[in-house]
C-alpha positions as CSV (number, residue, x, y, z in Angstrom):
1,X,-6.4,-38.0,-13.2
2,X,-8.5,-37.0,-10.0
3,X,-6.2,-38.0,-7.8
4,X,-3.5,-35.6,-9.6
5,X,-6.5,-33.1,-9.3
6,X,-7.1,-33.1,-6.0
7,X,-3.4,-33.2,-5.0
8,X,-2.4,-30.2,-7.0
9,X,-5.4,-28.9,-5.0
10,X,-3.9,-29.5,-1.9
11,X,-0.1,-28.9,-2.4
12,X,-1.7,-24.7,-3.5
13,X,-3.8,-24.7,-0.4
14,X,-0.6,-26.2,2.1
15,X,2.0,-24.7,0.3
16,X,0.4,-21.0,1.7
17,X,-0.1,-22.2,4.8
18,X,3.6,-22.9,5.6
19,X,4.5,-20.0,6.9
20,X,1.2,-19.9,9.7
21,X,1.5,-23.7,10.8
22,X,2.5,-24.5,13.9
23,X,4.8,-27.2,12.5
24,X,6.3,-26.3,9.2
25,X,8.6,-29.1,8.5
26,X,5.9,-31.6,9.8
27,X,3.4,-30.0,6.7
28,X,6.0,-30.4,4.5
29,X,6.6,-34.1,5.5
30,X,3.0,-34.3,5.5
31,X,3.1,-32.9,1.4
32,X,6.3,-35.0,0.7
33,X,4.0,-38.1,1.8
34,X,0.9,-37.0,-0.2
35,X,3.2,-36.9,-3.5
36,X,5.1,-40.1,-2.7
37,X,1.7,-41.4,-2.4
38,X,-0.1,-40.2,-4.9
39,X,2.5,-41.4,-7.3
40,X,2.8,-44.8,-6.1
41,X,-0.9,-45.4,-5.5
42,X,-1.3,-44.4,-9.4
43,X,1.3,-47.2,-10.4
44,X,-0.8,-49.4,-8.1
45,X,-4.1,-48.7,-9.5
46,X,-2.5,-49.0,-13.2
47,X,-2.3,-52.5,-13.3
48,X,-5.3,-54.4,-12.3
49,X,-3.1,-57.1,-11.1
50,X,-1.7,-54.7,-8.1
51,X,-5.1,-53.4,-6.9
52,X,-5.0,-55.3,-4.2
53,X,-6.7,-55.1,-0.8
54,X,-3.4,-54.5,0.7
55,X,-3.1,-51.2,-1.5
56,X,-6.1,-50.3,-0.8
57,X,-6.3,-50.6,2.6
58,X,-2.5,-48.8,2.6
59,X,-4.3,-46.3,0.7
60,X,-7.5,-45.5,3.0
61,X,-4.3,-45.4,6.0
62,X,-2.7,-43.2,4.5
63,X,-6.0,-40.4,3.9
64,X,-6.7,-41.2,7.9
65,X,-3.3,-40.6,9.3
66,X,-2.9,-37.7,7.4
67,X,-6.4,-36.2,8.7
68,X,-5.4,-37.0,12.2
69,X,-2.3,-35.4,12.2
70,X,-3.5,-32.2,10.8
71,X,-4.3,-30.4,14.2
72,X,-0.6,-31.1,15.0
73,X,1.2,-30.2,12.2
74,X,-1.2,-27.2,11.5
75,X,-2.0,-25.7,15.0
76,X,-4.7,-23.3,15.7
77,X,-8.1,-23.4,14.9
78,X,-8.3,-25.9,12.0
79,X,-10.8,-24.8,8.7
80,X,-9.2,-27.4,6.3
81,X,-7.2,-30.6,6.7
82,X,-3.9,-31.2,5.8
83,X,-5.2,-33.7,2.8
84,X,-8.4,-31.7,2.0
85,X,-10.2,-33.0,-1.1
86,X,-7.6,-35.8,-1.8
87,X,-9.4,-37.9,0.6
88,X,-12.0,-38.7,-2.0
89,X,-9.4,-40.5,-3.9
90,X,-8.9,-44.3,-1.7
91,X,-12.6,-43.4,-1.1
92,X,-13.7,-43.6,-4.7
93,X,-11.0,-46.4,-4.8
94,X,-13.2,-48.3,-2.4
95,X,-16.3,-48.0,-4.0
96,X,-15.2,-49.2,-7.5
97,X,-13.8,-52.0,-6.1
98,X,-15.8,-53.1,-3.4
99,X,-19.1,-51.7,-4.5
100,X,-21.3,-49.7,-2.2
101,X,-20.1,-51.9,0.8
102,X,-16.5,-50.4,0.1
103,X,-17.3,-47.0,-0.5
104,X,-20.0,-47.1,2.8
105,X,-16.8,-48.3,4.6
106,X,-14.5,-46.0,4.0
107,X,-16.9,-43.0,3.8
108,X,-17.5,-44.0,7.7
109,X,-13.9,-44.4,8.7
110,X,-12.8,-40.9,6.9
111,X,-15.8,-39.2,8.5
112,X,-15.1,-40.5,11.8
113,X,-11.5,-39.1,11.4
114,X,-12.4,-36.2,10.3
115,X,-14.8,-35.2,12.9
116,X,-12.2,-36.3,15.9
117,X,-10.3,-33.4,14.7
118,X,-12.6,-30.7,14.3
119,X,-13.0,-28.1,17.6
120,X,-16.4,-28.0,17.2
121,X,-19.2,-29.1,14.7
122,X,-20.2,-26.7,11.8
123,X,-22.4,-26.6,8.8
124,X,-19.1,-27.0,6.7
125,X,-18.2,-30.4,9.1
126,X,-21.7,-31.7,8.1
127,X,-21.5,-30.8,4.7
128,X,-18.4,-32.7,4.2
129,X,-19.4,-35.8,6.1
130,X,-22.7,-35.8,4.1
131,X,-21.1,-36.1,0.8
132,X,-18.1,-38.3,2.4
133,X,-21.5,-40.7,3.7
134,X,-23.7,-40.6,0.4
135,X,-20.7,-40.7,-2.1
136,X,-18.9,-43.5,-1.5
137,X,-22.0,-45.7,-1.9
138,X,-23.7,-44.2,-4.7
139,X,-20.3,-44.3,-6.8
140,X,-20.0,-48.3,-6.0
141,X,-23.9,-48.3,-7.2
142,X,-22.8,-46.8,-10.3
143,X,-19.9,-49.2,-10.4
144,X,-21.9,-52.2,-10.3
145,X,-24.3,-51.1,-12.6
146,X,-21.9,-50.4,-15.3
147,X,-20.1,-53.7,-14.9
148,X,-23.3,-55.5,-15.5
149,X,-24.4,-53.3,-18.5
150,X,-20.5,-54.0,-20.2
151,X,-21.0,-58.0,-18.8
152,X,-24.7,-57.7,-20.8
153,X,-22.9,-56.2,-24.0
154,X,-20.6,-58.7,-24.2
155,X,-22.9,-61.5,-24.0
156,X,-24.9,-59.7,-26.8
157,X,-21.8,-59.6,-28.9
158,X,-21.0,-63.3,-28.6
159,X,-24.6,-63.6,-29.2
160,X,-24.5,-61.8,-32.3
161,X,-21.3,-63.5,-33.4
162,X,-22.5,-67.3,-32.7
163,X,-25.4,-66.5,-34.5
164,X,-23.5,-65.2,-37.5
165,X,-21.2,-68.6,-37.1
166,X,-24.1,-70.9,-37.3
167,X,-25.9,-69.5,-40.2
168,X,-22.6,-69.9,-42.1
169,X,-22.0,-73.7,-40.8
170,X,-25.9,-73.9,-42.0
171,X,-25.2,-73.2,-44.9
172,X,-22.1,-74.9,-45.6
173,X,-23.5,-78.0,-44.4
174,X,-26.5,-77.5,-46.3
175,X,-24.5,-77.3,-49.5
176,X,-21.9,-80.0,-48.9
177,X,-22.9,-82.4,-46.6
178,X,-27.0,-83.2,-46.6
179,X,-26.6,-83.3,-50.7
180,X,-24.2,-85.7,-50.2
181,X,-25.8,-87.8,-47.4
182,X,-29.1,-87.1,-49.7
183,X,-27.7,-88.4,-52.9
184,X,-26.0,-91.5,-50.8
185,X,-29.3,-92.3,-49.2
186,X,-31.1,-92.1,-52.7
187,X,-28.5,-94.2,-54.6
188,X,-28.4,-96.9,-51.5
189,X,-31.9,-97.4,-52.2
190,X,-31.4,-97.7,-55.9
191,X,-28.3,-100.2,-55.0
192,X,-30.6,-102.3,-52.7
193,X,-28.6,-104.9,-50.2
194,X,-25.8,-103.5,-48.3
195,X,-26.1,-100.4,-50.2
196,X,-29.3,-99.9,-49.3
197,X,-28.8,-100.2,-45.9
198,X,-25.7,-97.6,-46.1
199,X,-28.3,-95.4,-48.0
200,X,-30.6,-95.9,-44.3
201,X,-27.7,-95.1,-42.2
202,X,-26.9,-92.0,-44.4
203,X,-31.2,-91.0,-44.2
204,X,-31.1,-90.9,-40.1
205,X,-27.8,-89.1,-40.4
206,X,-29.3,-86.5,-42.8
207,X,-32.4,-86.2,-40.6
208,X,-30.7,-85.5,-37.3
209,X,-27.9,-83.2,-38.9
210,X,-31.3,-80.8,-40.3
211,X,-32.7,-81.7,-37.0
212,X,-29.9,-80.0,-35.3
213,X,-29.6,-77.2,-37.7
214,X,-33.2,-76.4,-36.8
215,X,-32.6,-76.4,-33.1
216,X,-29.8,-74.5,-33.4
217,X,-31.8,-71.4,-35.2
218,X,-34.3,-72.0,-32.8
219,X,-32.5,-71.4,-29.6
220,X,-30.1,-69.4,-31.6
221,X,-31.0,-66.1,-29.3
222,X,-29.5,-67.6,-26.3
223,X,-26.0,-66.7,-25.2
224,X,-23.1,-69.4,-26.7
225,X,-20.3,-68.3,-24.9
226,X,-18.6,-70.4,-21.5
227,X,-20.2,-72.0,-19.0
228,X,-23.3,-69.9,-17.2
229,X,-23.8,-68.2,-20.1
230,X,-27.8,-68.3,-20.2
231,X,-28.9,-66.2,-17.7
232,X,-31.9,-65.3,-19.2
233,X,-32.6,-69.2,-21.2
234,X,-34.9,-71.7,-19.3
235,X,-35.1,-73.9,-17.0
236,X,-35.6,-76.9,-18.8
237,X,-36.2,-80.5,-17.3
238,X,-32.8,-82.2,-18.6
239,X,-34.6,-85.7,-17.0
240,X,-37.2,-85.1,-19.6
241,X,-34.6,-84.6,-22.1
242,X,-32.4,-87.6,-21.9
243,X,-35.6,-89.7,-21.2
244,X,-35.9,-89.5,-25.2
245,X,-33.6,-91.2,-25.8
246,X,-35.3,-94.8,-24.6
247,X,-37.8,-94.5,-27.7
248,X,-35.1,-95.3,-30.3
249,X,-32.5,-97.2,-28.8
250,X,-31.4,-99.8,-26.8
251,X,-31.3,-97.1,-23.6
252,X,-32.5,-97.7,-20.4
253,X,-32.7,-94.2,-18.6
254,X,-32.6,-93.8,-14.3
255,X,-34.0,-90.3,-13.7
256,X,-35.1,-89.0,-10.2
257,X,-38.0,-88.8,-9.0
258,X,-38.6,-85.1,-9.8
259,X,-37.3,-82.8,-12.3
260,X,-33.7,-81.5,-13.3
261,X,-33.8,-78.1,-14.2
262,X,-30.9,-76.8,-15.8
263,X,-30.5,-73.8,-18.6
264,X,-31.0,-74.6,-22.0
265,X,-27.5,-74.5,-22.6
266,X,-26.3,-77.2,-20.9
267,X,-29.2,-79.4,-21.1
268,X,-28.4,-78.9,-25.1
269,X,-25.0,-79.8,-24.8
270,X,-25.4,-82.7,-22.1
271,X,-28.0,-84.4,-24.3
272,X,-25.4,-83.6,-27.6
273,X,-22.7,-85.7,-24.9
274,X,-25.1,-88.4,-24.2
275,X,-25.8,-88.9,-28.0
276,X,-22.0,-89.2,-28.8
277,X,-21.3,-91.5,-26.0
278,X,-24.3,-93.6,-26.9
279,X,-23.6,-93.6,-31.0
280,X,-20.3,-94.9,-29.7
281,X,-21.7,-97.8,-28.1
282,X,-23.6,-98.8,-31.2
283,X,-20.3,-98.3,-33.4
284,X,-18.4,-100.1,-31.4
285,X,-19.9,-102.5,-29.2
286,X,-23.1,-103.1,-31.8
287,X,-26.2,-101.6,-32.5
288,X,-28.1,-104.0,-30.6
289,X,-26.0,-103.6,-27.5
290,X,-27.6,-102.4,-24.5
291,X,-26.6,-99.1,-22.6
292,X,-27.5,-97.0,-19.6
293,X,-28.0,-93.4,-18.5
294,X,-28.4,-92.4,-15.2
295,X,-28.9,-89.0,-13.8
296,X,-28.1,-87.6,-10.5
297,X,-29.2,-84.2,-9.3
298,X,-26.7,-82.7,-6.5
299,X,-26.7,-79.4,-4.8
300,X,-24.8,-77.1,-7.3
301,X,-24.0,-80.3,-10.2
302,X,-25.5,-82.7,-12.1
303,X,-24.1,-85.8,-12.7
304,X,-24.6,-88.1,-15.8
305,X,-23.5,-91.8,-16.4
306,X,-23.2,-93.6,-19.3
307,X,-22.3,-97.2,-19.0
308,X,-22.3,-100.2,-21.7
309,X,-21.1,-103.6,-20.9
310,X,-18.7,-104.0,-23.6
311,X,-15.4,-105.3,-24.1
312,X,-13.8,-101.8,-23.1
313,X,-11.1,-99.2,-24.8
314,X,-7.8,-100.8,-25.5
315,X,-5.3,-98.8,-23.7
316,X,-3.7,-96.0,-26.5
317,X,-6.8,-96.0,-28.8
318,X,-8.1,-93.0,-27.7
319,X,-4.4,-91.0,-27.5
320,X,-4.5,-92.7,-31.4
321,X,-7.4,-91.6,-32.8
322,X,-6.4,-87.8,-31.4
323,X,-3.4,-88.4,-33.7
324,X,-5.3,-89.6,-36.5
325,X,-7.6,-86.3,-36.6
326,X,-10.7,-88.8,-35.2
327,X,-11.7,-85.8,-32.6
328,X,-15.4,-87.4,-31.3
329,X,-14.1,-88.5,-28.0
330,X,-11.9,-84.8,-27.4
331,X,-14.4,-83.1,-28.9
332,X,-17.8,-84.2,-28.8
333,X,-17.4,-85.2,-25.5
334,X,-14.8,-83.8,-23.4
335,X,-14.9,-80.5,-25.6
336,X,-18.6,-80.1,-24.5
337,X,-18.4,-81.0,-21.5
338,X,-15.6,-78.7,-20.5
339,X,-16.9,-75.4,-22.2
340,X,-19.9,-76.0,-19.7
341,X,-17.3,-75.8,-17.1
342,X,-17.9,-79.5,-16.2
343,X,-15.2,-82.7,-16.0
344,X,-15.8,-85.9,-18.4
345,X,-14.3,-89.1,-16.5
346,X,-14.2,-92.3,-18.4
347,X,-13.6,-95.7,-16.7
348,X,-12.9,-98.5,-18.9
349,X,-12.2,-102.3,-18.6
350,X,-13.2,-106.0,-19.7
351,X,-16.6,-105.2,-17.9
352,X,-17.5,-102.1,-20.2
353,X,-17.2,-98.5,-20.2
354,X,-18.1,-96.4,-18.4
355,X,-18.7,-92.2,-18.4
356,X,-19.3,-89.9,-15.8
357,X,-20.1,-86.3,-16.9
358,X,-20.3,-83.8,-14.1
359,X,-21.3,-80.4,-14.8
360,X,-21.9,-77.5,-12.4
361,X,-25.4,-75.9,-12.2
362,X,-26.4,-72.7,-10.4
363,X,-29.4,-72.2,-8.2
């Protein structure tokens, strides 16, 4: 809409001077140009997909080429350029696109064109390099800002939504799924031999499903959404983290000698991947089988292995239980691992199994 501004603006102020210039069919190439222009630069700038740096720099030629033809085409002592006011249109196109870097840019490249033309300097010259100068970068400071206060609401909106997500899971999983892992664990006791040893399996997994319900509402206030999404959350020692896990099982954990800070995020989810990988080990290799975690902290990454030394995954059984609607592996695993913008790579043979988890960490 500014651009259509300014170039009605110009076309009234050119149009009278056709008569006066001292090349009238060159002004009127000169308007034919600015209205070509101006129409195709707003089919540009429609799409985000076209605004490229080629249009834009196209776009900041054009503004130039018509200032420094405007002695020529115009003659005489020049008060206006042929463009006039439009030039503030690839220069506002600058700034919101490349920030205050952008808009310094092309403020400096229309100034310095628009002072080669001018006779002599004036308060009028000053004036508009001034605003050409300061405009440009204040508009991509005002640019920036606003991206990062829409960026901010939408990660307060997924916020709000996530939170709203788990206190419905919470409750659904209060009144299905503890009851029932209650009611299991209390008859398996009642049952005694193998059910009561069901009924102990069915205790822990009450526990750790209430214990994760509580962590969830506890942490519930940091973002949920795609990797980097906790700007504000931590850093936490993931080594610490993991390093839990040698108390109750069969783990042996190789941390670094100093401390992994990631964001509460993806140390949550990385010690959520660990548990899976390690719950499969007891499943399926036993619960007395030995396992290992080691943690390596790269520039930009972490790295987490998780190795057994059992008989391996046939070849299909994974692709099967996918099938079957059996999602742990996909989801519990892989899932996580790839919403934290990470890769899960498993290795698997007569030796054991083998997973590497590889997740990218800022800072």
């Amino acid at each position: 809409m500014l651009r259509a501004v300014v170039l009605a603006n110009a076309l009234v102020l050119d149009v009278r001077r056709l008569d006066d210039a001292a090349h009238p069919r060159g002004l009127a190439g000169c308007l034919l140009l600015l209205v070509a222009w101006t129409a195709l630069a707003t089919w540009g700038y429609a799409v985000p997909g076209r605004r490229t740096p080629t249009l834009l720099v196209a776009d900041l030629l054009v503004a130039a080429g018509l200032l420094l033809v405007s002695p020529v085409v115009l003659g005489g002592e020049l008060d206006a350029t042929v463009p006039g006011f439009w030039v503030m249109a690839p220069l506002l196109a600058w700034a919101i696109h490349w920030r205050w870097s952008g808009g310094l840019v092309a403020g400096v490249v229309l100034s310095a064109c628009d002072l080669a033309v001018r006779d002599h300097f004036t308060q009028a010259n000053y004036g508009n390099v001034f605003l050409l100068l300061v405009g440009g970068p204040v508009v991509g400071l005002m640019s920036a800002s606003v991206q990062q206060m829409a960026e901010q609401r939408d990660v307060a909106e997924r916020n709000a939504a996530a939170a709203a997500e788990r206190a419905r899971l919470a409750r659904a999983v209060h009144d299905g799924v503890l009851q029932v892992l209650a009611l299991v664990q209390r008859r398996g006791a009642e049952l005694g031999g193998e059910g009561a040893e069901l009924g102990r399996l069915a205790g822990e997994q009450e526990a750790a499903l209430r214990a994760l319900i509580r962590r969830q509402d506890s942490l519930g206030t940091s973002p949920a959404a795609g990797p980097g999404a906790d700007p504000v959350a931590g850093p936490v020692d993931l080594a610490e983290d993991l390093a839990r896990l040698e108390s109750t099982r069969r783990v042996t954990v190789a941390v670094p000698g100093s401390p992994v800070p990631v964001p509460v995020r993806v140390a949550r989810e990385l010690v959520a991947v660990v548990e899976a990988c390690l719950d499969n080990v007891a499943r399926h290799v036993g619960p007395a089988a030995p396992a290992w975690v080691l943690i390596e902290a790269l520039p930009g990454e972490v790295t987490v292995s998780v190795r057994d030394e059992g008989p391996g995954i046939p070849a299909g059984r994974l692709d099967r239980a996918e099938r079957e609607g059996r999602l742990g592996v996909t989801e519990s695993i892989r899932g996580r691992v790839a919403d934290l913008g990470g890769t899960a790579t498993l290795s698997t043979g007569p030796w054991g199994t083998e997973w590497e988890l590889v997740v990218p960490v800022e800072g």
